[in-house]
N, C-alpha and C positions, 0 to 999 in steps of 0.2 A: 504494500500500500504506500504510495508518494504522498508524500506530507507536505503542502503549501506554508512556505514560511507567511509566518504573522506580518510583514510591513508587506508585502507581496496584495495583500487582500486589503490591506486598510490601502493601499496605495490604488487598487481597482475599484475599491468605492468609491474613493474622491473622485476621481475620474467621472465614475458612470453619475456620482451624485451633479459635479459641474456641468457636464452635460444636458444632464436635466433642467439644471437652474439655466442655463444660457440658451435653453430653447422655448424657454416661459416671455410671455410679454410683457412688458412692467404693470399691465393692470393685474396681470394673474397676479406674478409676485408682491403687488405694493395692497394688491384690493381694493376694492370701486370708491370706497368712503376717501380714500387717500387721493386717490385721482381726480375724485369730484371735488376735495376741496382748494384744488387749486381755482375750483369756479366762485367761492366762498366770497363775499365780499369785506372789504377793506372797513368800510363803516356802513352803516345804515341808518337813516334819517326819515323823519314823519313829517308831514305839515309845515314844507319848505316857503319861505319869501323869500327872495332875494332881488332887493330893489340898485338899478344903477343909476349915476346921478352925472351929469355932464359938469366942466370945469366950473360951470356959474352956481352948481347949485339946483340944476333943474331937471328933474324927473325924465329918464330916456326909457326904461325899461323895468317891467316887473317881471321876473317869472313866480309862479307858484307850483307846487306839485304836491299831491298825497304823501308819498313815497319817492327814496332816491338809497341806489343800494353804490357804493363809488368801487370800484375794482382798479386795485393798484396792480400791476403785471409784476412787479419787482419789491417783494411785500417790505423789502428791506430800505427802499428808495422811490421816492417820486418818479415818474420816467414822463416822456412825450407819448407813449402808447395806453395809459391810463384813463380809465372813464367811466363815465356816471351813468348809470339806467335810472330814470323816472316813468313815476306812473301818473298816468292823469295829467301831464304838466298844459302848463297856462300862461299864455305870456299877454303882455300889453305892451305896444310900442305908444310913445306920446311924444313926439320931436318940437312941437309946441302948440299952444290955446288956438291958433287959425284953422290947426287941423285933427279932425277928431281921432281920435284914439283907435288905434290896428288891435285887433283882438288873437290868438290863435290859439288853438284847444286841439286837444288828440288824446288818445288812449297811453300813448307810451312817447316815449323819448329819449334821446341818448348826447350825453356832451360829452366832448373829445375834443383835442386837439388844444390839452392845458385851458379848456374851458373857452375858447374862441367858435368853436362853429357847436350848433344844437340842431338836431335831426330829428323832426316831430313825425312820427309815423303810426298808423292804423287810424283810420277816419279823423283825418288833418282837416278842421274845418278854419277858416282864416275870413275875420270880417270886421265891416265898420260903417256905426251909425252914424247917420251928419242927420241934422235938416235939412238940409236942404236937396242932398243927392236918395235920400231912405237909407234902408239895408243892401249893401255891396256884402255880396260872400261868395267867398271861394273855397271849394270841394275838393281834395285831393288823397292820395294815399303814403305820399311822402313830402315834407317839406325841409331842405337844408338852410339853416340862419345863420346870419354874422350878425350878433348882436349888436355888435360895438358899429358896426355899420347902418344898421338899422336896413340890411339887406338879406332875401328870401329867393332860395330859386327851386325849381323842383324842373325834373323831365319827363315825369310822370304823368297820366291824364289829369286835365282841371275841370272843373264845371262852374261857372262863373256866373252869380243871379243877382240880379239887380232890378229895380221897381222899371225898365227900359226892356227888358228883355233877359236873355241868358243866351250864354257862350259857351262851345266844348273847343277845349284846344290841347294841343299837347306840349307840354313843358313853356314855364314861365317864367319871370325874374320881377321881383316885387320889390322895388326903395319905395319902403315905407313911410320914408323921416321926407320923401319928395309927396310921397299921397302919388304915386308912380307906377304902371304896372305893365310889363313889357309880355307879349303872348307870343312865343317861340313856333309853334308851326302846326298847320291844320287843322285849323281856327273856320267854325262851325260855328253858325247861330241865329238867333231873330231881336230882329229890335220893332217895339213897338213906343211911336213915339205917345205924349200924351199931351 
């Protein structure tokens, strides 16, 4: 009978053992809890205002939201690729008293880009009372914002109603701080005057 020396066999386990291990995929080895919580959020916030205010002193922009969950990518550092999901968010533009206040509402939303651009998306509704013009609103499914510019564009479908008629077009560019609205291409509609 041949006798297998003792380091002979521990030395064919590790073998066969790292083989195994190096054939596993980090979800097998690490576990779904481990791998999900790099989706984990950085903080989480309720019942957001955040108002911005121009060099004079004078009201530019409100957002508000339910909910804002922030996911930092580098939990150890701030980075350029970090960003915020909101729910429900709500913005007001107001560039000044001549011109009435831009509204826009949606279901969700996301800021990125160190908080310079906000992405309103799922039932993007964007509108403004005057006397004098009624209710102006615009329908969309995604809208991208430059706050600090008080500018909106989308290339998505719009539906555009106003007391004159309504308009279907495809992608648009909205300066809001001008009361502004530019309608990118395939521009359908009716006007009834009154």
């Amino acid at each position: 009978m041949s006798r297998i020396p003792l380091p002979w066999v521990v030395i064919s386990l590790l073998v066969i053992g790292l083989v195994a291990f190096w054939d596993k995929s980090p979800t097998e080895l690490l576990g779904e809890d481990i791998v999900r919580s790099a989706n984990f959020p950085q903080a989480y916030m309720t019942d957001i205002e955040l108002r911005e205010y121009d060099a004079d002193g004078n009201l530019r922009n409100i957002l508000t939201t339910d909910t804002a969950e922030h996911f930092q990518i580098n939990p150890n550092l701030p980075g350029p690729n970090d960003y915020t999901m909101l729910t429900q968010p709500r913005m007001l533009f107001s560039e000044s008293a001549a011109i009435a206040p831009w509204h826009l509402t949606a279901n969700e939303g996301k800021i990125d880009q160190n908080g310079q651009l906000v992405t309103l998306f799922n039932d993007v509704r964007v509108y403004q009372q005057s006397s004098e013009e009624g209710l102006l609103e615009l329908l969309t499914s995604e809208l991208r914002i430059k706050a600090s510019q008080q500018y909106a564009e989308t290339d998505k479908a719009v539906k555009m109603r106003a007391q004159q008629g309504h308009l279907d077009t495809l992608g648009m560019k909205a300066y809001l701080g001008e009361d502004r609205i530019e309608l990118l291409s395939r521009v359908r509609g009716t006007y009834e005057p009154q």
